[in-house]
C-alpha positions in Angstrom: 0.0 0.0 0.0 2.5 2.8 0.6 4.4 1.4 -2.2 1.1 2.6 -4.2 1.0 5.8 -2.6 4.1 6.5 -3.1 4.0 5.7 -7.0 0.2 7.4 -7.1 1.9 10.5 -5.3 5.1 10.3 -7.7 2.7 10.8 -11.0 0.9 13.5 -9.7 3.9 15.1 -9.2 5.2 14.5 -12.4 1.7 15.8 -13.9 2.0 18.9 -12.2 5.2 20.0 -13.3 4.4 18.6 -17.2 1.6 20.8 -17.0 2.5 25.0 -18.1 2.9 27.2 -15.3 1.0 29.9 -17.4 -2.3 30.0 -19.1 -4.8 33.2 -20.1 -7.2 33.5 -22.0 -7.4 37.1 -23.1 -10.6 38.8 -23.9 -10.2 41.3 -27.3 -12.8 43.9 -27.8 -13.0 45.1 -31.4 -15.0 47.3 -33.7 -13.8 46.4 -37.3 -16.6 43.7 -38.4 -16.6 40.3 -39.1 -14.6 39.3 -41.8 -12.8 42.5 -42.5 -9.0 42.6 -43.2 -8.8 44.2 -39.0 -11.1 40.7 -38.2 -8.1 38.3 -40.4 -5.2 40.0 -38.8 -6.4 39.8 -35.4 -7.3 36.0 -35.7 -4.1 36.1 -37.6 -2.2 37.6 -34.1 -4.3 35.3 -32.1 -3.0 32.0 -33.5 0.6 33.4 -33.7 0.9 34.1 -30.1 -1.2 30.9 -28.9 2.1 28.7 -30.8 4.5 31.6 -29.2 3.1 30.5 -26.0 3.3 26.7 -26.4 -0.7 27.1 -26.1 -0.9 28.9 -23.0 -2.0 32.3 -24.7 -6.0 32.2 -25.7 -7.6 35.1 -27.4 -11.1 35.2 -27.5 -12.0 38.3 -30.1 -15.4 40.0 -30.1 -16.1 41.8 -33.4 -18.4 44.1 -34.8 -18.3 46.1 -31.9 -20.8 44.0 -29.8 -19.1 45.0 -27.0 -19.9 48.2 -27.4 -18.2 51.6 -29.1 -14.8 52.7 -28.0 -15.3 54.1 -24.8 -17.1 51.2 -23.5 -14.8 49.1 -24.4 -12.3 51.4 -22.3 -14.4 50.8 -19.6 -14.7 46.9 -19.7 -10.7 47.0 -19.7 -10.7 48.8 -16.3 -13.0 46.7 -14.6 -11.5 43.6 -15.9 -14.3 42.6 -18.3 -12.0 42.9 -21.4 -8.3 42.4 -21.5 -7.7 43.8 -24.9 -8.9 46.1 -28.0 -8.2 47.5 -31.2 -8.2 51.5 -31.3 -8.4 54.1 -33.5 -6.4 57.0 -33.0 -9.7 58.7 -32.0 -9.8 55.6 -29.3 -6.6 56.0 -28.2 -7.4 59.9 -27.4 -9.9 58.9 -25.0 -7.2 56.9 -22.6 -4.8 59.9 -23.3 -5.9 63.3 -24.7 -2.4 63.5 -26.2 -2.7 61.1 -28.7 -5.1 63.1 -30.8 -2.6 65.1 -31.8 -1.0 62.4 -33.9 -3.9 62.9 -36.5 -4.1 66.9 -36.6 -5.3 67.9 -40.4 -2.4 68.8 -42.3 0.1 68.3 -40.0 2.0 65.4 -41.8 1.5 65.1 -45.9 2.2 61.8 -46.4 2.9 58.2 -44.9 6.9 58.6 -44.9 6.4 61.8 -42.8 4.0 59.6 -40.3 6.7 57.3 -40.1 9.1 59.7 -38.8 6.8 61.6 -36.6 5.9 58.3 -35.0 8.8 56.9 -34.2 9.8 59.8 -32.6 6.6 60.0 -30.7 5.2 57.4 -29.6 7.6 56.5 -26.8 6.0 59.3 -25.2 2.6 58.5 -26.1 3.4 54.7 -24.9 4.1 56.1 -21.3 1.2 58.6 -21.0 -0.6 55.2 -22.2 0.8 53.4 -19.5 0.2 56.1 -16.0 -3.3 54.9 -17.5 -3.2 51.2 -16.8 -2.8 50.4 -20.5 0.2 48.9 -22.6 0.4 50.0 -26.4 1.2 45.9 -28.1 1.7 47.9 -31.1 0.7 50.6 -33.3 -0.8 51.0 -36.5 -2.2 52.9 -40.0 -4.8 52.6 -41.8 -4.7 55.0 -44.8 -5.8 58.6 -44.8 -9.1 61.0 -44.6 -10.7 62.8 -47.9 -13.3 65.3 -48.3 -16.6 63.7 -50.0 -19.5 66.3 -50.7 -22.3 66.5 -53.1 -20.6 69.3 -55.0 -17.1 69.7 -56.0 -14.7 71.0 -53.3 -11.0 71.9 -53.9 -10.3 75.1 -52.1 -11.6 76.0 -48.6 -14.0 78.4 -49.4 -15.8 75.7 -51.7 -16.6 73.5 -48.3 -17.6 76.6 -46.2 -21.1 76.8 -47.6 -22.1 72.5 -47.1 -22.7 71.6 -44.1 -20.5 69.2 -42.9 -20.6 65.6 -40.8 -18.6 66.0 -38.3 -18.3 63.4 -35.5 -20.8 63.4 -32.5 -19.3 63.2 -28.9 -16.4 65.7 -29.7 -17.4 68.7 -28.5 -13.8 70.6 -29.0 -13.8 68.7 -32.7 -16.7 70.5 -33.4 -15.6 73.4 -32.2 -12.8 73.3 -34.2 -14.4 73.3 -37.2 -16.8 76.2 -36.4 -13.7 78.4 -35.1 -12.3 78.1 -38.5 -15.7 79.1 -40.1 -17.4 75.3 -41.6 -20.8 74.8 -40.8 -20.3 71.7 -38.7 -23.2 69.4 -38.0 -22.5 66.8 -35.5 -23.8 63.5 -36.5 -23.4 59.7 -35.7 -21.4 57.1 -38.0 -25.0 55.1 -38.3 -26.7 58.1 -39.1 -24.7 59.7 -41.9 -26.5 57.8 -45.0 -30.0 58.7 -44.1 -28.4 62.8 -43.5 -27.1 62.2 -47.1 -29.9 61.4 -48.4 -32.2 63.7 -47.0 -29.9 67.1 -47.5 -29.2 67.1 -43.7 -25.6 67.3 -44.5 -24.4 67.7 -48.0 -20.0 66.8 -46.8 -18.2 64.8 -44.6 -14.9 62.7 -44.0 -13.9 59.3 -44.3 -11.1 57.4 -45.9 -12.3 56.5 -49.2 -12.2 52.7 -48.4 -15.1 53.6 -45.4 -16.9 55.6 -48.3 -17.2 52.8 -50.2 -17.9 49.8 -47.8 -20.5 52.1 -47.0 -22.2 53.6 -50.3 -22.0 57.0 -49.1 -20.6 58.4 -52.6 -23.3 57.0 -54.5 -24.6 60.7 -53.1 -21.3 62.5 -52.4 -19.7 62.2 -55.8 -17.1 64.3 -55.1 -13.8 63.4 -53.8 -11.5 66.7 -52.8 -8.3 64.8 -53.5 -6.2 66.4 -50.7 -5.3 63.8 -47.5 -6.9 65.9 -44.6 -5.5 63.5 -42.3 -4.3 60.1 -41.4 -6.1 57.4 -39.6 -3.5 55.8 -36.5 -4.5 53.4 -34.1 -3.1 50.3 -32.3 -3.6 47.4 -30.3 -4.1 48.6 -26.5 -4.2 45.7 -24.0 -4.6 45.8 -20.2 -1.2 46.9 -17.7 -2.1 43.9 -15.6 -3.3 41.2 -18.1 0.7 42.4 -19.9 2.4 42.3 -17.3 1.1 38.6 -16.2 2.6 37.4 -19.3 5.8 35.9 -19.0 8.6 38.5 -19.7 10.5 36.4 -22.0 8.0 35.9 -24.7 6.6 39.6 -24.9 9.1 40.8 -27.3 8.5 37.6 -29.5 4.5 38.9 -29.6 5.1 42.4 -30.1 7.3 41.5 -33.1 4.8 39.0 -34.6 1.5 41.7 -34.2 4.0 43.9 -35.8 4.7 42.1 -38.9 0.8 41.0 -39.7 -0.1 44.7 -39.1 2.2 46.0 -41.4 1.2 43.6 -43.8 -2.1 44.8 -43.6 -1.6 48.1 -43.7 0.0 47.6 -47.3 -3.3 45.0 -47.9 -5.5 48.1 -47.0 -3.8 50.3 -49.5 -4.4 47.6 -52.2 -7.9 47.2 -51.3 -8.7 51.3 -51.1 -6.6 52.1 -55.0 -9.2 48.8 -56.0 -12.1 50.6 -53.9 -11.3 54.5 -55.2 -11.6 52.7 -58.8 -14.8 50.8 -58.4 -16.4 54.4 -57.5 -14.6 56.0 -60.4 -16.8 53.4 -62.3 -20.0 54.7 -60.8 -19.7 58.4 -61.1 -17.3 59.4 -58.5 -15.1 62.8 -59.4 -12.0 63.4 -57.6 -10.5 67.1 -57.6 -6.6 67.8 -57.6 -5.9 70.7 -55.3 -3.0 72.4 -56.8 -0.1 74.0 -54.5 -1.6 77.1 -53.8 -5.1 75.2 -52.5 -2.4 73.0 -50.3 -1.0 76.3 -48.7 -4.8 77.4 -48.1 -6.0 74.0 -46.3 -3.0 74.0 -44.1 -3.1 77.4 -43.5 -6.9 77.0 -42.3 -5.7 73.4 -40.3 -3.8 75.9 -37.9 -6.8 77.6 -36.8 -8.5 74.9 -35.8 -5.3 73.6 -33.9 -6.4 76.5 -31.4 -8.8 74.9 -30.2 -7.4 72.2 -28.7 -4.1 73.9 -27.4 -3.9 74.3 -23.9 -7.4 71.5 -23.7 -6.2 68.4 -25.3 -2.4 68.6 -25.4 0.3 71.6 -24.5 1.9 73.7 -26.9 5.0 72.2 -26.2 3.9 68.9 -27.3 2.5 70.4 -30.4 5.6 72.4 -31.1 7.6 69.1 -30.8 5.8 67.3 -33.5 5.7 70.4 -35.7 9.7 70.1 -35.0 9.8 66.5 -36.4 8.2 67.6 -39.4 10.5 70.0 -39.7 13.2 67.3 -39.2 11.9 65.4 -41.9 11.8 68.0 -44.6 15.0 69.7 -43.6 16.7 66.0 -44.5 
């Protein structure tokens, strides 16, 4: 008998120490829907860090936004409910004010000059982030904002007169665009097709891959081909749920959601060239803005950087990232 005890006691003990010391499931709010090329590369991530883990790491992804918008989602991750979520910049902003400045209209021109300005900023960004009980896994693009409106629109003065969707919940966004003269209409995502349709609004701004998806040129024919802005965002996960992780095989996960989101960052720019044709097929116009129209839409962009100056993020930190620009363009 104690010769079985001792054998019975001997395999449990072996059993134990076979099984992993370490196993999480982790929760992943997100609202790109089902199926979209967010919805791949986030399955995508979530089998690459379940083999990086030897199967200890789970993710269980909730799409669509069923978990609710942004700020709930926020929310859930401070009280445990979530562990994880994808952001947009806009997301981002609402865990740290600061961020919002990463997608000011007009202050960057093109993705090579986001590239520069972000790897200058985000460090600081990633430790505002983190005072908040949040760790930054890794941070992404996702194209660029254009003008759509009813009737053409190349210079300023041509968007002053339509009233123009501007996101709801934002009260110093709208502001923004009223101190600089538009005649801003606040309005919901849900809501914009019906505006459309109805001469509520007659403009708004989207990248023109959302435009599409959505069929909100098939009434705003007009594309203003100027980049307003670009879209940032990232994968935010919880302080505590990263810092349970064993230590050794972050790095190996921060480099593997790295390479499938740059992957489908180039993906989205394939997908938005075949989108902007398909709506060239069906009566979409797109305007050039020569140089001097530039100069005026920039010119106008630092107006409405007032208000947020002093409200949303410092003048120092705005004066920084105007310094990296200047970096850039100096090289």
């Amino acid at each position: 008998m104690k010769h079985l005890r001792t054998t019975i006691l001997s395999v449990m003990v072996a059993a134990a120490m076979a099984a992993p010391l370490f196993s999480m499931t982790i929760k992943v709010g997100s609202i790109a829907p089902s199926g979209s090329p967010w919805d791949k590369a986030l399955k995508k991530i979530a089998a690459e860090w379940k083999a990086i883990s030897g199967g200890t790491i789970d993710m269980k992804i909730y799409p669509g936004g069923i978990v609710g918008n942004e700020p709930d989602m926020i929310r859930k991750m401070r009280i445990g409910q979530l562990h994880a979520a994808i952001f947009t910049g806009m997301g981002m902003s609402y865990i740290s004010p600061d961020v919002f400045s990463l997608s000011l209209p007009f202050l960057v021109r093109n993705d090579k000059e986001l590239d520069y300005i972000m790897k200058k900023s985000t460090p600081y960004f990633e430790k505002l982030i983190a005072k908040k009980g949040f760790s930054v896994v890794v941070w992404s693009k996702a194209g660029w904002i254009n003008f759509f409106s009813t009737k053409p629109v190349v210079y300023p003065r041509d968007l002053k007169p339509l009233k123009l969707s501007v996101a709801e919940g934002d009260a110093e966004l709208l502001q923004a665009w009223r101190v600089m003269g538009y005649n801003a209409i606040p309005l919901a995502t849900n809501d914009l097709m019906t505006a459309l349709q109805n001469g509520m609004v007659e403009a708004f701004y989207a990248p023109p891959l959302v435009a599409a998806s959505f069929q909100w040129f098939g009434i705003a024919k007009h594309m203003c081909g100027i980049q307003v802005a670009p879209l940032i965002g990232g994968i935010v996960i919880s302080k505590k749920t990263w810092d349970e992780i064993p230590a050794d095989i972050r790095p190996k996960l921060v480099k593997s959601a790295r390479q499938i989101v740059d992957g489908l960052f180039a993906e989205t720019n394939t997908l938005e060239k075949s989108a902007i044709d398909t709506m060239l097929k069906h009566g979409l116009q797109i305007h050039p803005v020569p140089a001097d129209g530039t100069k005026l839409w920039e010119k106008e962009a630092h107006k409405g950087w007032d208000a947020y100056v002093g409200k949303t993020f410092s003048k120092e930190l705005l004066e920084r990232l105007k310094g990296y620009v200047r970096e850039y363009r100096e090289k």
